[in-house]
N, CA, C and O atoms as a Tinker XYZ file with bonds, in Angstrom:
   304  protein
     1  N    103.402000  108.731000   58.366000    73     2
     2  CA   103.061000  108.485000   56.979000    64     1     3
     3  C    102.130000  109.594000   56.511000    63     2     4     5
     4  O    101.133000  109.917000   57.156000    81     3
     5  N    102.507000  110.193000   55.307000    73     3     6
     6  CA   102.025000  111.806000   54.388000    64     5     7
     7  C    101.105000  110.810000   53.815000    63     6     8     9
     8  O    101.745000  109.900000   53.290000    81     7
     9  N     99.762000  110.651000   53.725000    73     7    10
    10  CA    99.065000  110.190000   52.363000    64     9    11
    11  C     99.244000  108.676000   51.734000    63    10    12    13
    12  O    100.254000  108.131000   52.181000    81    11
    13  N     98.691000  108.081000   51.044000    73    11    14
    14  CA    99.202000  107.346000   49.789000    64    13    15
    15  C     99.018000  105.753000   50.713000    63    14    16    17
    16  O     98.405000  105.706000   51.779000    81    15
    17  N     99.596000  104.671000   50.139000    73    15    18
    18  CA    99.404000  103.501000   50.838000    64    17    19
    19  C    100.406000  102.584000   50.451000    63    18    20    21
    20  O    100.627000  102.353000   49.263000    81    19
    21  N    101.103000  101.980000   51.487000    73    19    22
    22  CA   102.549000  100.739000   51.742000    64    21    23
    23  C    101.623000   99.427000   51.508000    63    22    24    25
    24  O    100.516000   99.367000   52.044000    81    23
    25  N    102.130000   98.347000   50.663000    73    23    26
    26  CA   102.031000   97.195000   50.484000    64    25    27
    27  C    103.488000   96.522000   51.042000    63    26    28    29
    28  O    104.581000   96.712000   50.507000    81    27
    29  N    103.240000   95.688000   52.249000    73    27    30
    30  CA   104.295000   95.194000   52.519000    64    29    31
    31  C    104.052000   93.398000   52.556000    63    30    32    33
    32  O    103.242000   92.794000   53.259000    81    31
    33  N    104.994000   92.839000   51.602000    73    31    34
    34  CA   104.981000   91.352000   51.789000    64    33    35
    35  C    104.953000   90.954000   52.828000    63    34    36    37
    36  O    105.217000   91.900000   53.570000    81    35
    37  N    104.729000   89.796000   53.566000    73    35    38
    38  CA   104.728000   89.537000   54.780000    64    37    39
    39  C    104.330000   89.694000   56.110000    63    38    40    41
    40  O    105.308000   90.435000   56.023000    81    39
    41  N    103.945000   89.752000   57.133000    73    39    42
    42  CA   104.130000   90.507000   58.303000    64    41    43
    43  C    104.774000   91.026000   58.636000    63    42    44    45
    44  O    105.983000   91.055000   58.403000    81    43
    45  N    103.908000   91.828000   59.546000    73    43    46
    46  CA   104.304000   93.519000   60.414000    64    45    47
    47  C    104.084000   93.582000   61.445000    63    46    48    49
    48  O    102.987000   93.754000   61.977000    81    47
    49  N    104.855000   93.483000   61.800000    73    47    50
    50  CA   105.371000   93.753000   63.891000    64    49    51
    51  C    104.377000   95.303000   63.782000    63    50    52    53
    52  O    104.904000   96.231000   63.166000    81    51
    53  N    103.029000   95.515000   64.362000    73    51    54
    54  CA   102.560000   96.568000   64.558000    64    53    55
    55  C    102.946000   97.355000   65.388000    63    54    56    57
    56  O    102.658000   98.537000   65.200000    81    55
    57  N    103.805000   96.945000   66.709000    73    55    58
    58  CA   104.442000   97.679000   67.729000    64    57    59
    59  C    106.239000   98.274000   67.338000    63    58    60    61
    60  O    107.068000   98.737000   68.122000    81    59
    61  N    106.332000   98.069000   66.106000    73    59    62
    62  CA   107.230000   98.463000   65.609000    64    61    63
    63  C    106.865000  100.079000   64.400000    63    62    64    65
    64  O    107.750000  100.873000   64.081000    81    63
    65  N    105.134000  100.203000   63.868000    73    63    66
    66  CA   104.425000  100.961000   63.607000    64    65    67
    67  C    104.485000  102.450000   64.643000    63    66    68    69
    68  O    104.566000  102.578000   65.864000    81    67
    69  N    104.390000  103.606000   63.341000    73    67    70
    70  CA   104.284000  104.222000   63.934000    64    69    71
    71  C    102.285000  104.563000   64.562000    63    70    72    73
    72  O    101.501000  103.884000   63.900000    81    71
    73  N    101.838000  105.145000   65.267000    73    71    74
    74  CA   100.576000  104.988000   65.715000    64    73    75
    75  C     99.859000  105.928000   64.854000    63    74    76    77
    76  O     98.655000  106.110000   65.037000    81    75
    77  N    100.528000  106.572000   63.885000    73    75    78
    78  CA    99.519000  107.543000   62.733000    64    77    79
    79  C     99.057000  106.247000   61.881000    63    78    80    81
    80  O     97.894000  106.142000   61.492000    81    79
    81  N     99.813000  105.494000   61.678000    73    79    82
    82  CA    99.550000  104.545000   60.276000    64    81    83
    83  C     98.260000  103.300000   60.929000    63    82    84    85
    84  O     97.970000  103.321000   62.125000    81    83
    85  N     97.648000  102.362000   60.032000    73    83    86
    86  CA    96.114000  101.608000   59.846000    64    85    87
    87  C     96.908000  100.423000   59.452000    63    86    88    89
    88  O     97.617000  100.675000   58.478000    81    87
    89  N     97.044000   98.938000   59.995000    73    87    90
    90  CA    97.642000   97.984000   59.279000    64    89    91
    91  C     96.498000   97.224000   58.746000    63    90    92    93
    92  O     95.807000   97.060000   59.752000    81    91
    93  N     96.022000   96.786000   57.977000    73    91    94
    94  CA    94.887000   96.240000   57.066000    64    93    95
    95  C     95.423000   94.984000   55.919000    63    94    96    97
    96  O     96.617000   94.805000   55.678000    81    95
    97  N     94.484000   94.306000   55.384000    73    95    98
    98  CA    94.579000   93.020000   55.309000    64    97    99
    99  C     94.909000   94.040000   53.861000    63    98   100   101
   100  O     95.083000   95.221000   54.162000    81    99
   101  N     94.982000   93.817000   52.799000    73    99   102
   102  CA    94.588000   94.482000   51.187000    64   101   103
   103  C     93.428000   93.704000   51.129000    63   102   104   105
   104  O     93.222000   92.589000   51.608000    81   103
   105  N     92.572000   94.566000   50.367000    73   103   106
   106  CA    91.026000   93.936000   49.301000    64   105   107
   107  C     91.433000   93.326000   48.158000    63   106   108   109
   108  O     92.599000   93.494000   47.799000    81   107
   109  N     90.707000   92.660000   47.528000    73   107   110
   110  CA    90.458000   91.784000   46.271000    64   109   111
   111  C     90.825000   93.529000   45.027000    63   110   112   113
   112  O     91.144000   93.293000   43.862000    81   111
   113  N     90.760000   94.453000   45.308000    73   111   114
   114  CA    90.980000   95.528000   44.692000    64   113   115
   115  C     92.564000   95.429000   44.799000    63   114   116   117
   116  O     93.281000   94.852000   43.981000    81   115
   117  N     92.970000   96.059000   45.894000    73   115   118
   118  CA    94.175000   96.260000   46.525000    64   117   119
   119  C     95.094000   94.689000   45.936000    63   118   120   121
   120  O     96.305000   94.780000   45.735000    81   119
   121  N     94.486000   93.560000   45.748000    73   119   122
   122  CA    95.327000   92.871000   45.508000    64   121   123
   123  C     95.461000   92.164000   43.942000    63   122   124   125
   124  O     95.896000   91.092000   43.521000    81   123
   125  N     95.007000   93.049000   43.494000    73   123   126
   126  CA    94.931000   93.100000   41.862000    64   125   127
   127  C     96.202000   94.022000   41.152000    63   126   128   129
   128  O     96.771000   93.960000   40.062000    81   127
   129  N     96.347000   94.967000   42.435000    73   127   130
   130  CA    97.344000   96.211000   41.931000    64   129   131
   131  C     98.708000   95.365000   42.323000    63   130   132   133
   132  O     99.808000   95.375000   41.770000    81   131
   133  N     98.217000   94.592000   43.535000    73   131   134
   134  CA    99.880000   94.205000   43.627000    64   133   135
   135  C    100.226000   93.382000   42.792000    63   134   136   137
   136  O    101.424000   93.491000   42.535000    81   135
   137  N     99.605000   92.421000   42.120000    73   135   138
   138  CA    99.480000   90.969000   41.256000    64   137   139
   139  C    100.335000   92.215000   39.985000    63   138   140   141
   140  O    101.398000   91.916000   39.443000    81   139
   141  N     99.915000   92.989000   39.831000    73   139   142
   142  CA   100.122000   93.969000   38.397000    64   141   143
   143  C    101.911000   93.720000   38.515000    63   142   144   145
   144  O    102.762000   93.261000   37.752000    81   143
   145  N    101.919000   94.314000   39.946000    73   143   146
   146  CA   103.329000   94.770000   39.849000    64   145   147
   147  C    104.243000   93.924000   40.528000    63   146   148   149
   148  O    105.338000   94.252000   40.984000    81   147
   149  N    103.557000   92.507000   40.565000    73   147   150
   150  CA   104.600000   91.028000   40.977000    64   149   151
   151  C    104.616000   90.702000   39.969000    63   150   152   153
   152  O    105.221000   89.933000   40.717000    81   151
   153  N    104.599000   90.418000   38.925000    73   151   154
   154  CA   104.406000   89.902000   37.328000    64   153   155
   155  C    105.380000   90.974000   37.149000    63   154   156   157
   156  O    106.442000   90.442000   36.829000    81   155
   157  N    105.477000   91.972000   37.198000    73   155   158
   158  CA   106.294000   92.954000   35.997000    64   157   159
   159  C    107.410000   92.871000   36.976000    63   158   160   161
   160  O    108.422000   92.572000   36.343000    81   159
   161  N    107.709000   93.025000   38.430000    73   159   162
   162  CA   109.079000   92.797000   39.351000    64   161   163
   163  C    109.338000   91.091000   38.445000    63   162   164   165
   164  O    110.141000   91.046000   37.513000    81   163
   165  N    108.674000   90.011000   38.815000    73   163   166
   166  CA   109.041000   88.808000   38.608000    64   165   167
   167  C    109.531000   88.436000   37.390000    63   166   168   169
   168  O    110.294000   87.482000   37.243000    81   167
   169  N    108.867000   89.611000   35.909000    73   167   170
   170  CA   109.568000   89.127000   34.864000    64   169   171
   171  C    111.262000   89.733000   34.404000    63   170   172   173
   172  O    112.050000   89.369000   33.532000    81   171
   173  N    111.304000   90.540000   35.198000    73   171   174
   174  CA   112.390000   91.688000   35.150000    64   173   175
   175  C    113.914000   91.141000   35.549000    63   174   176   177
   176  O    115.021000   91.241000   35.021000    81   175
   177  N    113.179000   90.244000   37.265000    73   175   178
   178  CA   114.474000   89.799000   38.194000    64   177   179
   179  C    114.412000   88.191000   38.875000    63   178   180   181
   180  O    114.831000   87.725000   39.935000    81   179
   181  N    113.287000   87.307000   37.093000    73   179   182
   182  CA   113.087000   86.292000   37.473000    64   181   183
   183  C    112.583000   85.306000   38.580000    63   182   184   185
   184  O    112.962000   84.154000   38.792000    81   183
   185  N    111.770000   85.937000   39.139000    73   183   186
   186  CA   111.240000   85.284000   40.813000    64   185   187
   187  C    110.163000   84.452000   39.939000    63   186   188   189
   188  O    109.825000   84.443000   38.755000    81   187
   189  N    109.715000   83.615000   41.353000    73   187   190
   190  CA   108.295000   83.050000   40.891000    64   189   191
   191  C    107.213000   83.761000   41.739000    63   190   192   193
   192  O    107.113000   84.030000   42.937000    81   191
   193  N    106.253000   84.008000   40.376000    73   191   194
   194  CA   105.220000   85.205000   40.950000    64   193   195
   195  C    104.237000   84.419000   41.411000    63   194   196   197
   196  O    103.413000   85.167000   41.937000    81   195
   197  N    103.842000   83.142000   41.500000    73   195   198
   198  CA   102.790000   82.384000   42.122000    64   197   199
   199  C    103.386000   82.444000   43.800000    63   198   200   201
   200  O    102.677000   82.708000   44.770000    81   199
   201  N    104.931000   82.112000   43.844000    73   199   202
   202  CA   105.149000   81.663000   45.235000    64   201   203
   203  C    105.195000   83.411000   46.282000    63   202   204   205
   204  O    104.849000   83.640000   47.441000    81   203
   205  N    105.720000   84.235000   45.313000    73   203   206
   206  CA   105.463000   85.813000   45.994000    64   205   207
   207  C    103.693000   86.265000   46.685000    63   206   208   209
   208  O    103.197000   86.761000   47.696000    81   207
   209  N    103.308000   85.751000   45.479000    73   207   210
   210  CA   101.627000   85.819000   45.322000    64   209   211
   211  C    101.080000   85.326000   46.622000    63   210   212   213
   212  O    100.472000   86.023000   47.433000    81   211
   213  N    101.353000   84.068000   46.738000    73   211   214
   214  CA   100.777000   83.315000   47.988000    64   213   215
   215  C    101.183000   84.074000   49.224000    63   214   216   217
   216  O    100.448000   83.831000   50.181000    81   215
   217  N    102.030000   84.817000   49.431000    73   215   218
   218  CA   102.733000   85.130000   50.618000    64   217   219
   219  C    101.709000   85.888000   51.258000    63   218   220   221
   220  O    100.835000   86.104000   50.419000    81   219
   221  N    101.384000   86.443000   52.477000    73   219   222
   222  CA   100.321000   87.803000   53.214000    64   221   223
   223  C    101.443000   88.744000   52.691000    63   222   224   225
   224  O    102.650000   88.945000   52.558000    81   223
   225  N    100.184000   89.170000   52.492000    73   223   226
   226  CA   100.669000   90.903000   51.899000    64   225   227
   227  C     99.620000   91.878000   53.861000    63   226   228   229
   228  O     98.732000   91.526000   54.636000    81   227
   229  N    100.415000   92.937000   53.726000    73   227   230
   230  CA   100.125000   94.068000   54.433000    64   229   231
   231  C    100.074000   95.303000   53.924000    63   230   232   233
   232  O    100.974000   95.846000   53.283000    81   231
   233  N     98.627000   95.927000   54.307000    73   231   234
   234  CA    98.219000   97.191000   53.867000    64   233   235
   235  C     98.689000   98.147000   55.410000    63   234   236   237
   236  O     98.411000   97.909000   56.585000    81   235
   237  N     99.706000   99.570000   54.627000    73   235   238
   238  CA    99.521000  100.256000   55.982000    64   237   239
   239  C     98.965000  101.660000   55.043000    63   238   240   241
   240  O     99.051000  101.888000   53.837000    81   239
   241  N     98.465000  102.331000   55.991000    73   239   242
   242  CA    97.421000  103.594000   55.323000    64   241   243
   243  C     97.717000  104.301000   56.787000    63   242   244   245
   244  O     97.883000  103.760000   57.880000    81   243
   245  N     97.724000  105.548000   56.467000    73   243   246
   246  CA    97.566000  107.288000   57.119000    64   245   247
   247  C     96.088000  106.865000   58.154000    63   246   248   249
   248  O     95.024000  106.404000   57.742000    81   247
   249  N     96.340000  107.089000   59.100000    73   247   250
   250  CA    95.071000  107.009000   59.996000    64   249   251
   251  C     94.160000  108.334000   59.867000    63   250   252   253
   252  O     92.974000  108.360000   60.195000    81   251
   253  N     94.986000  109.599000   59.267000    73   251   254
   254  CA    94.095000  110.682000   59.332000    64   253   255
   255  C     94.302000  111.606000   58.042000    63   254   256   257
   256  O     95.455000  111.521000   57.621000    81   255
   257  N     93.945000  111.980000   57.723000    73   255   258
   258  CA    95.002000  113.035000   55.944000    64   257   259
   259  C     95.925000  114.026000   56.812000    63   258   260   261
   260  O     96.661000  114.769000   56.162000    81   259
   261  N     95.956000  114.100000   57.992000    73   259   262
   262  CA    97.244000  115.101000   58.464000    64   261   263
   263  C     97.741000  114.432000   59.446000    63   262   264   265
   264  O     97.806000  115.184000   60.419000    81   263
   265  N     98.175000  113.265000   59.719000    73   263   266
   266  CA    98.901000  112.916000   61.103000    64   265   267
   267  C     99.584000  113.320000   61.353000    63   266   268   269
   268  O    100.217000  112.478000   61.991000    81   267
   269  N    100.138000  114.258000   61.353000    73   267   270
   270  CA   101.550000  115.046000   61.703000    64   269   271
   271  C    101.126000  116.108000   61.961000    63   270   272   273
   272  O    101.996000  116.916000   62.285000    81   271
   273  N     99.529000  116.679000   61.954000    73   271   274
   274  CA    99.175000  118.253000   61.584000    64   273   275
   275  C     99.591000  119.098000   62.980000    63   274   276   277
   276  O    100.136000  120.202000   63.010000    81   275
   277  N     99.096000  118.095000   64.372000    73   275   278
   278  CA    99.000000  118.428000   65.380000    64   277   279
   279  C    100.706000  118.853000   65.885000    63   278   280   281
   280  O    101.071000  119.615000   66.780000    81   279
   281  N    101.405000  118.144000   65.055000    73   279   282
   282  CA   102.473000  118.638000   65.957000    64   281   283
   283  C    103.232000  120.157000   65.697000    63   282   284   285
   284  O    104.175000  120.635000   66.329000    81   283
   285  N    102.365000  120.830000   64.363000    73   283   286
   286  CA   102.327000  122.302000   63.932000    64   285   287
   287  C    101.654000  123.331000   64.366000    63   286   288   289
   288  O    102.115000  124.284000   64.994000    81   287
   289  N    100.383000  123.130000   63.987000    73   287   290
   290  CA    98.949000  123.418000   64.793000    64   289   291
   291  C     98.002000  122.919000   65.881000    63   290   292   293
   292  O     96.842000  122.640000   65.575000    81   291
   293  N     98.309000  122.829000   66.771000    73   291   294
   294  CA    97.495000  121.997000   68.161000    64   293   295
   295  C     96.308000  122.241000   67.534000    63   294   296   297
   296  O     95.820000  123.282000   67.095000    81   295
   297  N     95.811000  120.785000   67.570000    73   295   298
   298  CA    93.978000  120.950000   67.379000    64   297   299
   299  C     93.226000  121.118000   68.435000    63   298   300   301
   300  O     93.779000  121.519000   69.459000    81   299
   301  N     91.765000  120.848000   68.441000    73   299   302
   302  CA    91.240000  121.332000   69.394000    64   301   303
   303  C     91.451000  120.466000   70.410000    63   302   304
   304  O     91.013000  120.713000   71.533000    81   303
């Protein structure tokens, strides 16, 4: 994973992860952005956004800003 951050509904088999990526709960921040964009999916393709809402959400994030750097440039 380049940067940036995956919201995934549900659980995540972490041993299915690659070992660059951080699996994390989302924050009260983080879960304001998703609420944004379950309301605008839910009004679009009719779901219910309370029962999406309730579900665990999963944060995965870049463990480093270059996880991949080493396999270009050996670090130290």
């Amino acid at each position: 994973m380049q940067g940036g951050v995956i919201f995934v509904r549900q659980g995540v088999d972490g041993t299915l992860c690659s070992h660059e990526v951080i699996l994390s709960k989302p924050d009260d921040k983080d879960m304001e952005k998703i609420l944004v964009n379950v309301k605008k999916f839910c009004s679009i393709f009719g779901y219910d956004c309370d029962k999406i809402i309730s579900d665990e959400f999963v944060k995965i994030t870049p463990k480093s800003k270059r996880p991949y750097g080493n396999l270009y440039i050996p670090g130290p």
